[in-house]
C-alpha positions in Angstrom: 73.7 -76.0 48.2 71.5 -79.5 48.7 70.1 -81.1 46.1 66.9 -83.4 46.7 66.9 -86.2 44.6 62.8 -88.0 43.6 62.5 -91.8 43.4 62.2 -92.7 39.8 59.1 -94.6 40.9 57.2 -91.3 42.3 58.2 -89.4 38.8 56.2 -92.1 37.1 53.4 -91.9 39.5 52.9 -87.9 39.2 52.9 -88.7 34.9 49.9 -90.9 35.2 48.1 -89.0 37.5 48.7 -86.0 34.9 47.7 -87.5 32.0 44.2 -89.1 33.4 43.5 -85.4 34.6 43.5 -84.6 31.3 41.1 -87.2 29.6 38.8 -86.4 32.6 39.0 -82.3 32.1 38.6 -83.1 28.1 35.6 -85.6 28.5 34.1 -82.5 30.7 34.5 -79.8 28.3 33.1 -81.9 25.7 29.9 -82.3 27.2 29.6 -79.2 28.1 30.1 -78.1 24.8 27.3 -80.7 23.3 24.9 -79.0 26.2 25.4 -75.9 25.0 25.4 -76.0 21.4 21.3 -76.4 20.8 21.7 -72.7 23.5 23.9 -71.0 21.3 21.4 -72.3 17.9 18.5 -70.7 19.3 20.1 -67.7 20.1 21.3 -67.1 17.0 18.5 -68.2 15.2 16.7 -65.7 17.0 19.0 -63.2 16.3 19.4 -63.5 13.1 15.5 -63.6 13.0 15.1 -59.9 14.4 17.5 -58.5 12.4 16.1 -59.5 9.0 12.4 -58.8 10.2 11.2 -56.5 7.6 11.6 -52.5 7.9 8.5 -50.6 8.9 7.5 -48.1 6.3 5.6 -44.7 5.8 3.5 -43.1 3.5 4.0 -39.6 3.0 1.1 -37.5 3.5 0.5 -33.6 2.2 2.7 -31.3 3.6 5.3 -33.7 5.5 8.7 -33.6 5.2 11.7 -35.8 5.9 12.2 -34.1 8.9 8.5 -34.8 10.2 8.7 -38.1 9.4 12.2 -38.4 11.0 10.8 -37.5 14.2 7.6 -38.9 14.5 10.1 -42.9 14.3 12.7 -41.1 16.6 15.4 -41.3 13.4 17.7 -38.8 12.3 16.9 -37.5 8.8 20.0 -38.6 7.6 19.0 -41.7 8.5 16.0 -41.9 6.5 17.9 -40.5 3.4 20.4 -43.3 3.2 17.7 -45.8 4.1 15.6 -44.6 1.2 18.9 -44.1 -1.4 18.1 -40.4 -1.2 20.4 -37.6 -1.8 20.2 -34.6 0.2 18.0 -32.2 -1.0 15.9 -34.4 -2.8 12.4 -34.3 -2.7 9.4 -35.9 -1.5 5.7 -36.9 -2.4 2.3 -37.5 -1.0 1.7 -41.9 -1.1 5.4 -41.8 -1.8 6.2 -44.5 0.3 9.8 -44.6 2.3 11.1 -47.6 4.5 11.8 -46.3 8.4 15.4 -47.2 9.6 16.2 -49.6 12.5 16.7 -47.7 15.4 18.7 -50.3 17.1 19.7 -53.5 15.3 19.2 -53.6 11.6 16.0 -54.5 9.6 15.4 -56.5 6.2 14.8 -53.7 3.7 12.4 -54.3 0.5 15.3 -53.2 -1.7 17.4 -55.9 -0.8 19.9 -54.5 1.8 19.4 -54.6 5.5 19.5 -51.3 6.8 22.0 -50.0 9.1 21.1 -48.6 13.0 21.1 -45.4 13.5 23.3 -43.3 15.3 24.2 -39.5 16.0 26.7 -38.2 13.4 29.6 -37.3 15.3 30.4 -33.7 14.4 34.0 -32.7 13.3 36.1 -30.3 15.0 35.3 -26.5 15.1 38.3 -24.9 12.9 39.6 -21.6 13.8 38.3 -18.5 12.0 41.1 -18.0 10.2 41.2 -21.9 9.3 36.9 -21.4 8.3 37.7 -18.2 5.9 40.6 -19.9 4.4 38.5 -23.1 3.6 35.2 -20.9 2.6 37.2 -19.2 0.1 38.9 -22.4 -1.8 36.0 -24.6 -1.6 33.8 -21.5 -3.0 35.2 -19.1 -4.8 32.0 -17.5 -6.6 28.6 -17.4 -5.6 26.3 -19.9 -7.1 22.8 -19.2 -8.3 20.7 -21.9 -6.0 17.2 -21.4 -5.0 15.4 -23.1 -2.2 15.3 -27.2 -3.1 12.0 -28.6 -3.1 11.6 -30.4 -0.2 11.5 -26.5 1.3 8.6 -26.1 -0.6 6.1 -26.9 2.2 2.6 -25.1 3.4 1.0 -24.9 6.9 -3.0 -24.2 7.0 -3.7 -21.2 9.7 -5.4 -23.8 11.9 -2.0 -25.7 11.8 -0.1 -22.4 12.6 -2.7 -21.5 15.2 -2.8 -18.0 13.7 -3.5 -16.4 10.1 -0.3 -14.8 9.5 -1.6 -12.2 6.9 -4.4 -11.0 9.8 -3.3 -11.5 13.4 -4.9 -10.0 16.3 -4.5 -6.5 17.7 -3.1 -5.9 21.1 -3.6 -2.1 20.6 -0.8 0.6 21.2 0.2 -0.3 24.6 2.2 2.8 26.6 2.7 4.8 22.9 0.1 7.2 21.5 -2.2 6.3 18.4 -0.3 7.2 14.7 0.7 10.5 14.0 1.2 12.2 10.6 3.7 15.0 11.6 6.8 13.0 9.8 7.5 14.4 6.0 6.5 11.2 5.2 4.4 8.4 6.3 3.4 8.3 10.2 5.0 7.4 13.6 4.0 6.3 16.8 6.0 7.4 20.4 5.3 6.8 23.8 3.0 8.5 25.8 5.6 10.2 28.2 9.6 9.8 28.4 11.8 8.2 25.7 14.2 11.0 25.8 16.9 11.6 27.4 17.6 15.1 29.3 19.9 16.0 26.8 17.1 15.5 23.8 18.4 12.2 22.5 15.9 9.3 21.3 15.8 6.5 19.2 13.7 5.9 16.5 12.8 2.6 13.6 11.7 3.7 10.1 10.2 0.5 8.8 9.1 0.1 4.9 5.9 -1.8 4.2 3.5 -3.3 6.2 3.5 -0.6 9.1 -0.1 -2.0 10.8 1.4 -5.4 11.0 4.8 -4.7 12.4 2.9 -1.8 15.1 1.2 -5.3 16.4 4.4 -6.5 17.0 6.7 -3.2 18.4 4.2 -2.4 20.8 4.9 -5.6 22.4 8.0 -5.3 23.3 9.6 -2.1 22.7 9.1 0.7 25.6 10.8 3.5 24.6 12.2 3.9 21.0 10.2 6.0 18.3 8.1 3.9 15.1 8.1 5.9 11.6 5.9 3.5 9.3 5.8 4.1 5.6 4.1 2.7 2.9 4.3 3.5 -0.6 3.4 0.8 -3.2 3.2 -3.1 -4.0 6.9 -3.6 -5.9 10.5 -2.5 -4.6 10.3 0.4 -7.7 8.3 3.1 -5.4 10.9 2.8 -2.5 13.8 3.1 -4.4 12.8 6.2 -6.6 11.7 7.9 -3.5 14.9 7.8 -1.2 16.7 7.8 -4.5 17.4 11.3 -3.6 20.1 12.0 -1.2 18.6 14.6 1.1 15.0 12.9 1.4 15.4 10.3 4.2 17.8 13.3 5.8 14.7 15.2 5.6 12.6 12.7 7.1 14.9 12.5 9.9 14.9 16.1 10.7 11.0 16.1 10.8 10.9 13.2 13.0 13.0 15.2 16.0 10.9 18.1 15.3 8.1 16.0 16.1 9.4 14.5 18.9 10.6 18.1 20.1 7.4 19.3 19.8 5.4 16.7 22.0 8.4 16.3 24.5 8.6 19.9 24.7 12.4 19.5 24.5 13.9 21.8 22.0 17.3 19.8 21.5 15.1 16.2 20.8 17.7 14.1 18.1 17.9 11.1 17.2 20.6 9.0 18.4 20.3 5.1 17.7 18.5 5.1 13.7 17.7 2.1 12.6 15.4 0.7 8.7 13.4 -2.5 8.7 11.1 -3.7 6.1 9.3 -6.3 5.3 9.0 -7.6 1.9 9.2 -5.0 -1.1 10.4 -1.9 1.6 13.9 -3.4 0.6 14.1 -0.8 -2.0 13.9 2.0 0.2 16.9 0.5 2.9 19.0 -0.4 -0.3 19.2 3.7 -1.5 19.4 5.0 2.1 22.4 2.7 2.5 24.0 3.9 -0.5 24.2 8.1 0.6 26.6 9.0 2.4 24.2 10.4 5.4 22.8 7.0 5.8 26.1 4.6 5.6 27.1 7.6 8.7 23.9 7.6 10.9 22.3 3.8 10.5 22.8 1.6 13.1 20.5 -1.1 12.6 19.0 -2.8 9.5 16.4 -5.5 9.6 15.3 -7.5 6.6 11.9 -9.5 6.8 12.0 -11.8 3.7 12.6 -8.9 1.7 15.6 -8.6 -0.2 15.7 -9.0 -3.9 17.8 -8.6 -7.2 18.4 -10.0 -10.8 20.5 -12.1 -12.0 24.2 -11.6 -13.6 25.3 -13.9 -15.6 25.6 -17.2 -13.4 25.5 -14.9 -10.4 23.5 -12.3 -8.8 23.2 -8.5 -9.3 26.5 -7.3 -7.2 25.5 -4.0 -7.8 22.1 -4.2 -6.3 23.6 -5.8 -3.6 26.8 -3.5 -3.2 24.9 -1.7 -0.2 23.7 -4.3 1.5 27.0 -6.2 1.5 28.8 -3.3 2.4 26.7 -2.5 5.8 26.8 -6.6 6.1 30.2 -6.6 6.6 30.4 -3.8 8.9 27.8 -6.0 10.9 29.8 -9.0 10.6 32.6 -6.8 12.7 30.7 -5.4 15.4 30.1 -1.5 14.6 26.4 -1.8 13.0 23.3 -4.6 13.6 22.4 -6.7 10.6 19.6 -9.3 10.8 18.2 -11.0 7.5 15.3 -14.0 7.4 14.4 -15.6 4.4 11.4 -17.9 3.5 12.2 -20.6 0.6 9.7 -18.9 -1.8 11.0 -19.0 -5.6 9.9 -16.0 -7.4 9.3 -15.5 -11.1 12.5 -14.1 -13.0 14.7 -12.6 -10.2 16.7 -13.9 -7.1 14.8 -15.0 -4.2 15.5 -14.2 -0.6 17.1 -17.7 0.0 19.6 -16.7 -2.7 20.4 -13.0 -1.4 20.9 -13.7 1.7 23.4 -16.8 0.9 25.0 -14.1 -0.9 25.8 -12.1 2.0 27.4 -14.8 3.8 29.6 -16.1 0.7 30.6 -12.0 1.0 31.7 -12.9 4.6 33.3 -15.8 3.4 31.2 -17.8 5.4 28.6 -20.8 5.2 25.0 -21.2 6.6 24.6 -23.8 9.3 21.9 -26.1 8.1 19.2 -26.9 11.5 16.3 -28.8 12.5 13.4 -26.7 13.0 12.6 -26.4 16.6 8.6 -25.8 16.9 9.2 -22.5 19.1 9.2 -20.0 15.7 6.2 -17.9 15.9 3.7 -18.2 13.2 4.2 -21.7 12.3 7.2 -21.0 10.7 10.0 -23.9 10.4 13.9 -22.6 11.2 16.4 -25.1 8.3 19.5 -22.8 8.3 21.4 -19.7 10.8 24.4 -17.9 10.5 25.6 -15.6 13.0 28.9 -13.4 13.1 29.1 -10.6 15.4 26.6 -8.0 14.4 25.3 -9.9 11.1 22.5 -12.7 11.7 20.5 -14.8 9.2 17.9 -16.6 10.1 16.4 -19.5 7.1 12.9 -21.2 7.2 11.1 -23.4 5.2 7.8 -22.5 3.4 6.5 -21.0 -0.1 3.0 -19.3 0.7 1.5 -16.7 1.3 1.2 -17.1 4.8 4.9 -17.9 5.3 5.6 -14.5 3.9 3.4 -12.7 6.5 4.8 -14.7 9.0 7.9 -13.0 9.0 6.8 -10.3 10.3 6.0 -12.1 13.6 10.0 -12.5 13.7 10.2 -9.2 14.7 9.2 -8.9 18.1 11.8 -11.8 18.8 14.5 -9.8 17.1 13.9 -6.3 18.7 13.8 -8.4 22.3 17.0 -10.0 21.7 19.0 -7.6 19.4 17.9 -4.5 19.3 17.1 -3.4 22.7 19.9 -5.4 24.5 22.5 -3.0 21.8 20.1 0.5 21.7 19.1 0.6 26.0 16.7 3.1 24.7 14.8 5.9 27.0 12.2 4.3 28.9 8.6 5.5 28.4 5.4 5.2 30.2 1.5 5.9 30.3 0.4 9.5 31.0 
């Protein structure tokens, strides 16, 4: 191997030329750094300028909510909450004034704290059903009594539904024949010609309370399945002391396929796919139905229109007003039957309101509504806040304590036989004379 040996006199040259490269890159940084400096001040004067610039606020006016307000700044609602030191479910005022969120940055809040930016609240991981049921039934173990909270307590005008609820237009009777008393009780409409099959089989609604307003909204939609409308009284009392007899609705069955026999002219006419809805107090008639042994065997479908009530137990709800109910709920929940409940967030005097029943329903199904942000595509100028859905069962949750949101229910229907009902009956199709 060869070894190269330097001059001592070139070592020392190759030092000093080192060391005054470093003075010269050192005086170079340092200027540069003195250059920059008044840069980086402004900048972060700036900065710091925007982010304590005061946060914008809003007064609340009559009938907004948080989630109104929300979207008018482009803010999530939780957002707004935490801005405002508000827990959820708390409520607000008209000239209640709340300070809008930073929706990028931060802002100088009035209160002291600079508020946060906003951002999309990641969601957690969707648990398996057997995780869900196992977690429903240790974090709640008994229903609890909990009406709507008051920042549900909201009313729309008709002008800003676009429609009075209570008295909405008539489209007429489309392809099915004007009302006809031949039922034992109340009246039904059919179609004009078909809805049976060769072999005599049709399918037929009763509905309880409120038959004018819900014909407005089957003949839109449904072309085929029979209408049985009954009406017997203001409260929940006349429907249930009616069809508290075990043979009555079996009755009323039997004379709706004579009916139909009659006009069809086919002598085996029976009904196949059976199905209750009611609106309001006609609760008390689906509730006895479901509780005879001919109904739990031949309904298929039940549809509840911010209409099911009960007392209270204790610190719970009636069970045994509700034993029915949860019964054909579960079946729903696991596929054989068709279950779909709405509720408004009205708080009635002395008993359980319809927000609390059907919360009861899922607790039976150890389950948990899903809390949403209305959508502004629910008919009637209703507001969607909560859904659950299993199977067969479906509730649906909106805001609202009038009148009006009551009625507006109703205009849920044609939505529900569109979606649920026909797509699970495929009834006879009918037609004009």
């Amino acid at each position: 191997m060869l070894h190269t040996t330097i001059p001592f006199g070139i070592v020392v040259g190759l030092k000093a030329l080192r060391s005054r490269a470093n003075v010269w890159l050192v005086m170079v940084m340092r200027r540069v750094v003195l250059w920059l400096a008044p840069l980086v001040a402004v900048v972060l004067f700036v900065t710091d300028s925007m982010a304590q610039a005061p946060c914008a606020t809003h007064t609340v006016g009559e009938g907004q909510s948080l989630w109104k307000i929300a979207k008018r700044y482009h803010v999530t609602v939780e957002a707004l909450r935490e801005q405002n030191g508000m827990v959820a479910g708390a409520p607000i005022k008209p000239g209640q004034v709340l300070e809008i969120p930073a929706r990028k940055g931060s802002c100088k809040s009035a209160k002291g704290a600079a508020s946060r930016p906003t951002a999309p609240t990641p969601k957690a991981a969707s648990p398996t059903p057997e995780a869900k049921t196992e977690t429903s039934k240790a974090s709640n173990p008994q229903p609890v009594i909990a009406p709507p909270a008051a920042w549900t307590q909201t009313q729309k005008s008709a002008q800003e539904r676009g429609v009075n609820p209570c008295n909405t237009p008539d489209p007429g009777f489309g392809i099915y024949d004007r009302w006809d008393r031949s039922p034992s009780m109340g009246q039904m409409i059919s179609v004009q010609k078909g809805g049976i099959t060769r072999s005599g089989q049709f399918d037929v609604m009763f509905h309880f309370h409120g038959h004018e307003a819900v014909r407005k909204e089957w003949v839109q939609v449904m072309d085929g399945a029979v209408l049985v409308g009954i009406d017997l009284g203001i409260g929940s009392g006349p429907y249930e002391s009616v069809f508290r007899s075990p043979n009555v609705f079996q009755n009323l069955v039997r004379s709706v396929e004579a009916a139909v026999a009659k006009k069809t002219g086919n002598p085996k006419a029976k009904a196949r796919k059976i199905g209750l809805s009611a609106w309001s107090a006609g609760y008390g008639a689906v509730g006895e139905i479901l509780r005879t042994a001919y109904g739990k065997q031949v309904v298929d479908t039940v549809v509840l229109l911010d209409g099911l009530h009960c007392g209270y137990a204790g610190k719970s709800l009636n069970a045994v007003q509700l034993e029915p109910f949860v019964e054909f709920a579960k079946r729903s929940a696991k596929g054989q039957k068709l279950m779909f409940v709405s509720h408004s967030s009205i708080i009635p005097p002395g008993y359980a309101s319809t927000t609390e029943t059907a919360n009861y329903l899922i607790h039976a199904l150890n389950g948990r509504a899903q809390a949403v942000r209305p959508r502004g595509s629910d008919p009637m100028g209703l507001d969607l806040i909560s859904r659950y859905d299993r199977a067969g069962f479906h509730v649906r949750g909106y805001q609202g304590n009038d009148k009006m949101d009551h009625c507006a229910h109703i205009g849920l229907l044609r939505d529900i036989l569109r979606v649920h009902v026909k797509r699970r009956w495929q009834s006879p199709k009918g037609r004009k004379a």
